[in-house]
PDB file of N, CA, C and O in Angstrom:
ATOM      1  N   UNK A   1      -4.556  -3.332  -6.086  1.00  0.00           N
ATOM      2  CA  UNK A   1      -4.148  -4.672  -6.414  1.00  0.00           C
ATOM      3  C   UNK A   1      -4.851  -5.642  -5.459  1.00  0.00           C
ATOM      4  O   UNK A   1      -4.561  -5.388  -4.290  1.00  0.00           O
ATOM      5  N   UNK A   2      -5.643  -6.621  -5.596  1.00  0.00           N
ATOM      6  CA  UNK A   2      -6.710  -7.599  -5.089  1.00  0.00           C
ATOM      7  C   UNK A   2      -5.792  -8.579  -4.451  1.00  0.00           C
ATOM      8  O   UNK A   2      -4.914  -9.032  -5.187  1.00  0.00           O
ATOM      9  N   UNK A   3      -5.830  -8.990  -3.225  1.00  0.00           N
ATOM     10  CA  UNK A   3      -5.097 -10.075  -2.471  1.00  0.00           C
ATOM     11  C   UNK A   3      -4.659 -11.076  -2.986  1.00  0.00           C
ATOM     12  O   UNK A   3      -3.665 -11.599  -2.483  1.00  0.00           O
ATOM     13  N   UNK A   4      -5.239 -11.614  -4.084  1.00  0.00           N
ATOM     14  CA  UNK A   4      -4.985 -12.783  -5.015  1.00  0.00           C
ATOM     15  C   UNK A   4      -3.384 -12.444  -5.584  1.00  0.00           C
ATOM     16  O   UNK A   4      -2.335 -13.084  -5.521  1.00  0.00           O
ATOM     17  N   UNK A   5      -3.737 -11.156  -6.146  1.00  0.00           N
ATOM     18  CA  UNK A   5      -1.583 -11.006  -6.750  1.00  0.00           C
ATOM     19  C   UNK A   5      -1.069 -10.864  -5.853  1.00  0.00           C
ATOM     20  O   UNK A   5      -0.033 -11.521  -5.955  1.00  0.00           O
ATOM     21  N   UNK A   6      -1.112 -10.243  -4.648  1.00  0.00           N
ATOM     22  CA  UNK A   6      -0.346 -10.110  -3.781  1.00  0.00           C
ATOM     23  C   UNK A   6       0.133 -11.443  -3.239  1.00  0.00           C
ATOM     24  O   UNK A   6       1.339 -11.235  -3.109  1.00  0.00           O
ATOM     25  N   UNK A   7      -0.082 -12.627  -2.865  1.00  0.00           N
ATOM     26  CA  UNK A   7       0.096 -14.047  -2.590  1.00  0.00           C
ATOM     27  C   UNK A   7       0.837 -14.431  -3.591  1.00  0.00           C
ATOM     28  O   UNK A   7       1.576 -15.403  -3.434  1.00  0.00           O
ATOM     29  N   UNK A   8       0.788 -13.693  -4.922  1.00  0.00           N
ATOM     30  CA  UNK A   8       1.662 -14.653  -5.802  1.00  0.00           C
ATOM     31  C   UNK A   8       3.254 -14.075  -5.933  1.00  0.00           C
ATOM     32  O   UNK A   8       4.117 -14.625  -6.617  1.00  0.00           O
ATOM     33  N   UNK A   9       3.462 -12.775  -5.080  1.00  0.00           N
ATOM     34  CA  UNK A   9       4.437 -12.072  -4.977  1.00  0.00           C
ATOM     35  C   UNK A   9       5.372 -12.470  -3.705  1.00  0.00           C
ATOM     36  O   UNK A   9       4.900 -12.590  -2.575  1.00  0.00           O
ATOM     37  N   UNK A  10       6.662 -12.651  -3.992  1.00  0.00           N
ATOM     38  CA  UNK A  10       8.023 -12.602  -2.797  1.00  0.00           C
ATOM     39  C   UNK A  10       7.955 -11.761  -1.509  1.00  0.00           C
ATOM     40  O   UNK A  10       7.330 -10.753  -1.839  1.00  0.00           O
ATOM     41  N   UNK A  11       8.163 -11.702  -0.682  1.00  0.00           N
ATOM     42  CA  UNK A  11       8.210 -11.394   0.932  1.00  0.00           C
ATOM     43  C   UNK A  11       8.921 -10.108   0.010  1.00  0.00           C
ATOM     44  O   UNK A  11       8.414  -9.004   0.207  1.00  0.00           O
ATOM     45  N   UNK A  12       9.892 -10.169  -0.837  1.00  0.00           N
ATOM     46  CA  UNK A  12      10.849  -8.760  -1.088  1.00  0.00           C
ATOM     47  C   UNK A  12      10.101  -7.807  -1.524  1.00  0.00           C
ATOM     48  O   UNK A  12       9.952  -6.648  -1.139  1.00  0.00           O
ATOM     49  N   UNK A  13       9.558  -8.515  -2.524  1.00  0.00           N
ATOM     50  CA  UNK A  13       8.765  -7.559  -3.647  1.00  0.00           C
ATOM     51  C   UNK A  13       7.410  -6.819  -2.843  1.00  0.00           C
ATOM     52  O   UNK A  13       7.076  -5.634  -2.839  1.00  0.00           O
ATOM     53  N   UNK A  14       6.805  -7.958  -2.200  1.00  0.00           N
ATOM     54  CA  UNK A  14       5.834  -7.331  -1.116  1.00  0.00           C
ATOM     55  C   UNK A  14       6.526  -5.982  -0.251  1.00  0.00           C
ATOM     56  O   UNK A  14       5.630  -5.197   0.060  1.00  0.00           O
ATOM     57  N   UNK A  15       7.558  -5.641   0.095  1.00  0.00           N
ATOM     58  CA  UNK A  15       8.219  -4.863   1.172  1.00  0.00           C
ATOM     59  C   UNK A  15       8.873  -4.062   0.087  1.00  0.00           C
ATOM     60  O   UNK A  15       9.371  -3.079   0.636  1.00  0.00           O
ATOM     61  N   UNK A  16       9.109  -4.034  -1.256  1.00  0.00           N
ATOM     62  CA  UNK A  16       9.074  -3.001  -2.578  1.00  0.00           C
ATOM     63  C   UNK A  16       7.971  -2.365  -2.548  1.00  0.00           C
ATOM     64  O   UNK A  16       8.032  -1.154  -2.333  1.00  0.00           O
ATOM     65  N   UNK A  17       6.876  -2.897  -2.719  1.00  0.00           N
ATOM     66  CA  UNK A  17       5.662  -2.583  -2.870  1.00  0.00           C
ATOM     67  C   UNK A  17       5.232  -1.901  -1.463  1.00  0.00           C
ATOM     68  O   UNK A  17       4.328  -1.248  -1.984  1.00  0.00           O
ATOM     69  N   UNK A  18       5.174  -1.626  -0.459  1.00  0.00           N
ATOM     70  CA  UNK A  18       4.620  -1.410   0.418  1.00  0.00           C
ATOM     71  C   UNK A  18       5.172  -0.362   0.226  1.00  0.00           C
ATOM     72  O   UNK A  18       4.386   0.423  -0.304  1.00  0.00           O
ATOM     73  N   UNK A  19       6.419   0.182   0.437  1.00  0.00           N
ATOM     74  CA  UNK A  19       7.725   1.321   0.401  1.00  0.00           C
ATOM     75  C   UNK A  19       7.084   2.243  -0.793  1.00  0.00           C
ATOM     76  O   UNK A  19       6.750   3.403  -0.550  1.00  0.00           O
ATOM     77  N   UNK A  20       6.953   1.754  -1.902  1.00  0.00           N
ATOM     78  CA  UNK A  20       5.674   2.224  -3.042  1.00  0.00           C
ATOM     79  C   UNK A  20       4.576   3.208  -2.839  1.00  0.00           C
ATOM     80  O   UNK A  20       4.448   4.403  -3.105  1.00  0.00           O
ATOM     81  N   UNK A  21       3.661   2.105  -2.154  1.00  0.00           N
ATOM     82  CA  UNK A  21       2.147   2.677  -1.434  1.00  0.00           C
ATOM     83  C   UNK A  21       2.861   3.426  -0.783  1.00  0.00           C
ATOM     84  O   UNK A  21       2.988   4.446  -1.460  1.00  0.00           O
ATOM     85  N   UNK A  22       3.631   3.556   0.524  1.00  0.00           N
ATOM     86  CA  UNK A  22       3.839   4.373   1.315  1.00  0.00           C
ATOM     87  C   UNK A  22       4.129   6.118   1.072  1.00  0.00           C
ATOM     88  O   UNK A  22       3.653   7.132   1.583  1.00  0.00           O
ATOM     89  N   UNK A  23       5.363   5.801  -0.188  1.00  0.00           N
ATOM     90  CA  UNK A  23       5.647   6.911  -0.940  1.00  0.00           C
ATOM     91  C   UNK A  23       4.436   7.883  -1.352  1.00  0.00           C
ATOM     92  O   UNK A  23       4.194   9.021  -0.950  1.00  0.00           O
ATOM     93  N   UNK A  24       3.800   7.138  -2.214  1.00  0.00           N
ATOM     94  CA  UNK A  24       2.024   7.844  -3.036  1.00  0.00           C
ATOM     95  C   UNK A  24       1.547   7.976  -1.800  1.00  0.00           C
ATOM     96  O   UNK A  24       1.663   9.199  -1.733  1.00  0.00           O
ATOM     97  N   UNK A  25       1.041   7.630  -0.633  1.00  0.00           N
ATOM     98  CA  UNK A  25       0.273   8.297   0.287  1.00  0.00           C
ATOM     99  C   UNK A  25       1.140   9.423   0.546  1.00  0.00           C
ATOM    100  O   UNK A  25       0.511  10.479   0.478  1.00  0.00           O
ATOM    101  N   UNK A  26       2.333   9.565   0.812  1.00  0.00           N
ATOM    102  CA  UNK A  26       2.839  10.872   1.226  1.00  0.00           C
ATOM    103  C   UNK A  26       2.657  11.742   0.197  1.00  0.00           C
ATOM    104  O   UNK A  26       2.280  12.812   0.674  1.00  0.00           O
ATOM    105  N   UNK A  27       2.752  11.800  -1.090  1.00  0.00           N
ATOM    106  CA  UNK A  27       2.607  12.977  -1.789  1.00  0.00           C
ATOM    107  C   UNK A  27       1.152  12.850  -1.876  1.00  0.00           C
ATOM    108  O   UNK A  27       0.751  13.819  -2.521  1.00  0.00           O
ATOM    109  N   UNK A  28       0.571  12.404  -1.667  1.00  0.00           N
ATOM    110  CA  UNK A  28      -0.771  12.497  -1.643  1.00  0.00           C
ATOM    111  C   UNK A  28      -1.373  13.363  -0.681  1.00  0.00           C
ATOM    112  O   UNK A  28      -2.179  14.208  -1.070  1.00  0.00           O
ATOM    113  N   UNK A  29      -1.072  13.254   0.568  1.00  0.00           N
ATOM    114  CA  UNK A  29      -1.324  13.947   1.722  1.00  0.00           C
ATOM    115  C   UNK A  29      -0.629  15.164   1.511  1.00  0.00           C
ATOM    116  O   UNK A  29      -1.117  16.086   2.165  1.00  0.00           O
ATOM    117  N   UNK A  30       0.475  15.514   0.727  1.00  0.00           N
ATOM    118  CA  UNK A  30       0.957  16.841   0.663  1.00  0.00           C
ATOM    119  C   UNK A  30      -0.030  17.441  -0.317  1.00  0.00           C
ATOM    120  O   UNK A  30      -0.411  18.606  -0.199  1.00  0.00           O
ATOM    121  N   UNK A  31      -0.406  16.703  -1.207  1.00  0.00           N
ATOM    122  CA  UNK A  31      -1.197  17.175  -2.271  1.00  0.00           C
ATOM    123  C   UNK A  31      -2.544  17.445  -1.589  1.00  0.00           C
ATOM    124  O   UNK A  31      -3.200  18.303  -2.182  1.00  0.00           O
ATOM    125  N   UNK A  32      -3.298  16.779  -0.167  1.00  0.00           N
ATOM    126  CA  UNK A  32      -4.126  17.160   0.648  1.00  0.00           C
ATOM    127  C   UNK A  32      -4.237  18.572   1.076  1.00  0.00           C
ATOM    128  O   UNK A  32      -4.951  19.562   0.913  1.00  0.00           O
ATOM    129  N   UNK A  33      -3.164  18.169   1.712  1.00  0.00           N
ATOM    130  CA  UNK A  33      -1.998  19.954   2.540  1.00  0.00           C
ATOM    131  C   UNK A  33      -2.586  21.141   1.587  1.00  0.00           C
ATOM    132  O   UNK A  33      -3.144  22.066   2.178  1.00  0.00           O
ATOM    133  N   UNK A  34      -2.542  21.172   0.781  1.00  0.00           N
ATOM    134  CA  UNK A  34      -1.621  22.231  -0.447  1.00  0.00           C
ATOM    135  C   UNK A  34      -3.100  22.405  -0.926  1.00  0.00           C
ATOM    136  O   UNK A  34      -3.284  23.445  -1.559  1.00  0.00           O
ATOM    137  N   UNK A  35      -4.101  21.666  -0.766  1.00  0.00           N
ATOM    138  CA  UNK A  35      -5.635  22.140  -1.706  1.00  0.00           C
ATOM    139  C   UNK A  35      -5.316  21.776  -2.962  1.00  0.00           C
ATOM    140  O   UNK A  35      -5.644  22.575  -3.838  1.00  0.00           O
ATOM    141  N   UNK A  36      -4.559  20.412  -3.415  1.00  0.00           N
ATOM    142  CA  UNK A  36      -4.568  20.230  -4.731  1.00  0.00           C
ATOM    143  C   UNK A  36      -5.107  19.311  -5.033  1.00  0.00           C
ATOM    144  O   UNK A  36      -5.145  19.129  -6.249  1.00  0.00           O
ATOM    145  N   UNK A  37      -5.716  18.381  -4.248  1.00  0.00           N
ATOM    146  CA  UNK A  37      -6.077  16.454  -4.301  1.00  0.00           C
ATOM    147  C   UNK A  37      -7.412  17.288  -4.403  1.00  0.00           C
ATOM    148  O   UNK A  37      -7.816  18.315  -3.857  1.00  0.00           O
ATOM    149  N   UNK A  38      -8.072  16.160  -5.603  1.00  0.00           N
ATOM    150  CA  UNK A  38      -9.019  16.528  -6.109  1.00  0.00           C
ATOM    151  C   UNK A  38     -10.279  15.192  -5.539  1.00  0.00           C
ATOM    152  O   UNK A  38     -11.447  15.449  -5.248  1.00  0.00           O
ATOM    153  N   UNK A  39      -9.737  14.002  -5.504  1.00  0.00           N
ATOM    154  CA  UNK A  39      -9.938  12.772  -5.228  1.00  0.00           C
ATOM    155  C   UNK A  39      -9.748  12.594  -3.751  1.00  0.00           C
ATOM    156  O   UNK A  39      -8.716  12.056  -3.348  1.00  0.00           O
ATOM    157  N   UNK A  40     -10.910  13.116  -2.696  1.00  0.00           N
ATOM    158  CA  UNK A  40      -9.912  12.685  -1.251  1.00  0.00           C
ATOM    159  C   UNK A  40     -10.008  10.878  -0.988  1.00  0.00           C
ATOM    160  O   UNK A  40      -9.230  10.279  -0.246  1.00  0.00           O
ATOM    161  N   UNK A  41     -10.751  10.440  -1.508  1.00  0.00           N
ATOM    162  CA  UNK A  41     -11.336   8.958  -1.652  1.00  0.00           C
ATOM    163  C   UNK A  41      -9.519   8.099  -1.977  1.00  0.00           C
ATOM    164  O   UNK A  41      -9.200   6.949  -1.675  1.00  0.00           O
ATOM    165  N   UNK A  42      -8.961   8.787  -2.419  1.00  0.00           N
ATOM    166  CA  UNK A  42      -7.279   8.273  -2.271  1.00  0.00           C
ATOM    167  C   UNK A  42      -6.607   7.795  -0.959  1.00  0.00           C
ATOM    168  O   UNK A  42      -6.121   6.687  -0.734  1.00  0.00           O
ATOM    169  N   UNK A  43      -6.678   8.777  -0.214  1.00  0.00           N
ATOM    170  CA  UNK A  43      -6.209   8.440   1.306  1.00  0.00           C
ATOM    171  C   UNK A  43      -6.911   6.925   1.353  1.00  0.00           C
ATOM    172  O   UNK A  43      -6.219   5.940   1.094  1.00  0.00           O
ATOM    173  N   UNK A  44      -8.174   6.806   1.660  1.00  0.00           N
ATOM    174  CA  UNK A  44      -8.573   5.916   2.006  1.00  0.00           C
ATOM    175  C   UNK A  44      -8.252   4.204   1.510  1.00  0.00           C
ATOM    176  O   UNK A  44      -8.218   3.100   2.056  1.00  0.00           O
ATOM    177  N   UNK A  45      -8.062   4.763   0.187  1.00  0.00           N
ATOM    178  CA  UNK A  45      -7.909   3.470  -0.869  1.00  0.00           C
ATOM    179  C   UNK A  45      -6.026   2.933  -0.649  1.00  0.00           C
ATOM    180  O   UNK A  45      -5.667   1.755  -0.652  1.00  0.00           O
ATOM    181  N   UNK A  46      -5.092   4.130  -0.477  1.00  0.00           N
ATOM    182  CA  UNK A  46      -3.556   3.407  -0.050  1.00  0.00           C
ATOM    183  C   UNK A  46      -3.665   3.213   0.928  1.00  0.00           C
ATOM    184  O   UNK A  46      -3.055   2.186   1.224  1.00  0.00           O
ATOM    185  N   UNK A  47      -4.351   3.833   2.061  1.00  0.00           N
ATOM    186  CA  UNK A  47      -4.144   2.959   3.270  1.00  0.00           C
ATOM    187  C   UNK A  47      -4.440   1.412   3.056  1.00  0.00           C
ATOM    188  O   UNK A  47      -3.645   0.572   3.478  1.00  0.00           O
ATOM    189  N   UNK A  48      -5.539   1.080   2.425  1.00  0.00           N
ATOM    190  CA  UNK A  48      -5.652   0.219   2.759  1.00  0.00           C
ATOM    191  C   UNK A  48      -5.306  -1.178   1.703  1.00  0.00           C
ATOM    192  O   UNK A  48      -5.799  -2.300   1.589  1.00  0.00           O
ATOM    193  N   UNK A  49      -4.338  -0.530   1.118  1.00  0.00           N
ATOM    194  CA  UNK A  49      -3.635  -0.948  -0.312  1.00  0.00           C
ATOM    195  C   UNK A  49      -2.450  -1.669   0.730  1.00  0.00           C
ATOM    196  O   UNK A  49      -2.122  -2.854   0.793  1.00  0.00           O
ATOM    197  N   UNK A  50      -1.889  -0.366   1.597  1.00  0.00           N
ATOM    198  CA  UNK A  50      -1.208  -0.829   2.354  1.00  0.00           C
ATOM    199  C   UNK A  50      -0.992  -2.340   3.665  1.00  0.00           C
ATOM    200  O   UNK A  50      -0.234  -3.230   4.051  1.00  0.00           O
ATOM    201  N   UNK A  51      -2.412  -1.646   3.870  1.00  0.00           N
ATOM    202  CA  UNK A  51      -2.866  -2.663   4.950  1.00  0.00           C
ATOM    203  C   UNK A  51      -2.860  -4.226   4.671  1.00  0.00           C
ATOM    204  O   UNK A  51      -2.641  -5.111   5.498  1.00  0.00           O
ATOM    205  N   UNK A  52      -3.181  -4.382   3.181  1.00  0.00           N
ATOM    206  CA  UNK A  52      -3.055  -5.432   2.898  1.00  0.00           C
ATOM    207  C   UNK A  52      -1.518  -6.464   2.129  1.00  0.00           C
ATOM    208  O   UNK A  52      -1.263  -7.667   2.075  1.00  0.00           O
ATOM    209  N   UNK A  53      -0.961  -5.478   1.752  1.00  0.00           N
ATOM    210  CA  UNK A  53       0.041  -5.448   1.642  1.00  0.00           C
ATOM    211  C   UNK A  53       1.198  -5.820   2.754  1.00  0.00           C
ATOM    212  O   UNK A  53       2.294  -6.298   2.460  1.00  0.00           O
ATOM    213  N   UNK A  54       0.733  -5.499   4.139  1.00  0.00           N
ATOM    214  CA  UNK A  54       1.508  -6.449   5.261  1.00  0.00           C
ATOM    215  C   UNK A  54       0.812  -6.696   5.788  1.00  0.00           C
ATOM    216  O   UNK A  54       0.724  -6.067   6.843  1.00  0.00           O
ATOM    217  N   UNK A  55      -0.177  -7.713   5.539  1.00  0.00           N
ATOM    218  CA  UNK A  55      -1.322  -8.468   5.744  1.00  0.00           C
ATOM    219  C   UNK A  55      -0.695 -10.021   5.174  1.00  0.00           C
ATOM    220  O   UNK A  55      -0.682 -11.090   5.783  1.00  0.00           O
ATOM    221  N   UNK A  56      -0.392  -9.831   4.332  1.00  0.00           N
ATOM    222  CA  UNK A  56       0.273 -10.685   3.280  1.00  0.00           C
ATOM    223  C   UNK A  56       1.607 -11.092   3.778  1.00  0.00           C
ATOM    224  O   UNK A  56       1.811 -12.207   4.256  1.00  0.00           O
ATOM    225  N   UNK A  57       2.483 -10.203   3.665  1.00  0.00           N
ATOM    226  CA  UNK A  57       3.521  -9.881   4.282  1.00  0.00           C
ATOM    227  C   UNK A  57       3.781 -11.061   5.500  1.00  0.00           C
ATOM    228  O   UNK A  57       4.524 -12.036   5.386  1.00  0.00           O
ATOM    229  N   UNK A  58       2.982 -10.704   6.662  1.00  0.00           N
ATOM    230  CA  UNK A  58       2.942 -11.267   8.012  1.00  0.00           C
ATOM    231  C   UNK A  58       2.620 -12.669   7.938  1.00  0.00           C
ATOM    232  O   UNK A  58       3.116 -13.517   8.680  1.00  0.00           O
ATOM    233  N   UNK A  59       1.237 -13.041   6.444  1.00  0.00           N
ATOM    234  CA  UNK A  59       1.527 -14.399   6.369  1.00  0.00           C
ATOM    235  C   UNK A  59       2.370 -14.874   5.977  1.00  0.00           C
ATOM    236  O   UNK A  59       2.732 -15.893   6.566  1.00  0.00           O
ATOM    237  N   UNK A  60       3.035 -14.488   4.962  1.00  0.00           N
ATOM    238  CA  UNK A  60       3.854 -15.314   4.610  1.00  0.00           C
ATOM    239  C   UNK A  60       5.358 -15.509   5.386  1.00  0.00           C
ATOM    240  O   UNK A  60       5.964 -16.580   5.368  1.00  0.00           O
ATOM    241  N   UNK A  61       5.787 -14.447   5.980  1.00  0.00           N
ATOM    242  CA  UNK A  61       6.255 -14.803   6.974  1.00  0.00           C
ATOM    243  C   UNK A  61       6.362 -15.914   8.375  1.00  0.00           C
ATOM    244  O   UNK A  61       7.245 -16.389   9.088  1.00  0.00           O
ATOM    245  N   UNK A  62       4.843 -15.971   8.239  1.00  0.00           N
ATOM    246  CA  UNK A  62       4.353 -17.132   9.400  1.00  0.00           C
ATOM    247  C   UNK A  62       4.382 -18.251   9.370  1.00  0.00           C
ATOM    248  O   UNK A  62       4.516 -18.918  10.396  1.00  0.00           O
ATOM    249  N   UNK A  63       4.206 -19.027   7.592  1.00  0.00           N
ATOM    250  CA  UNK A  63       4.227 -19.731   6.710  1.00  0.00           C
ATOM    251  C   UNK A  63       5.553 -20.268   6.832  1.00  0.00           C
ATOM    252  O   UNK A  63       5.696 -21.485   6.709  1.00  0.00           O
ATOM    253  N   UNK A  64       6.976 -19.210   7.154  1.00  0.00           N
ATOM    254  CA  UNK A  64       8.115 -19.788   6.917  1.00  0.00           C
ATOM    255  C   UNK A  64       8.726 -20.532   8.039  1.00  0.00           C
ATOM    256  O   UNK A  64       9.806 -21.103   7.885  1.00  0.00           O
TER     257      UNK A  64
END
């Protein structure tokens, strides 16, 4: 999701969403674990799904 929707989303929904990403990286990394992730290019992409995600977060917080 591109920074642009993320700005148009609530401090809540942002901290829904993060809890989200967070979830899929963990089964993801189990799916690492286990020799089943076929895609390792995943890890890389929720982290930083994440990252931006309280990136956002922190502004808009700052904002208030």
């Amino acid at each position: 999701m591109p920074a642009g929707e993320l700005n148009s989303l609530s401090v809540d929904e942002l901290q829904t969403k993060s809890t989200e990403l967070r979830s899929e990286l963990f089964n993801v990394r189990v799916k690492q674990a286990t020799g089943q992730l076929e895609d390792t290019s995943q890890l890389g992409s929720l982290r930083r799904q994440i990252a931006r995600v309280l990136t956002v977060i922190r502004e808009k917080r700052g904002a208030e």
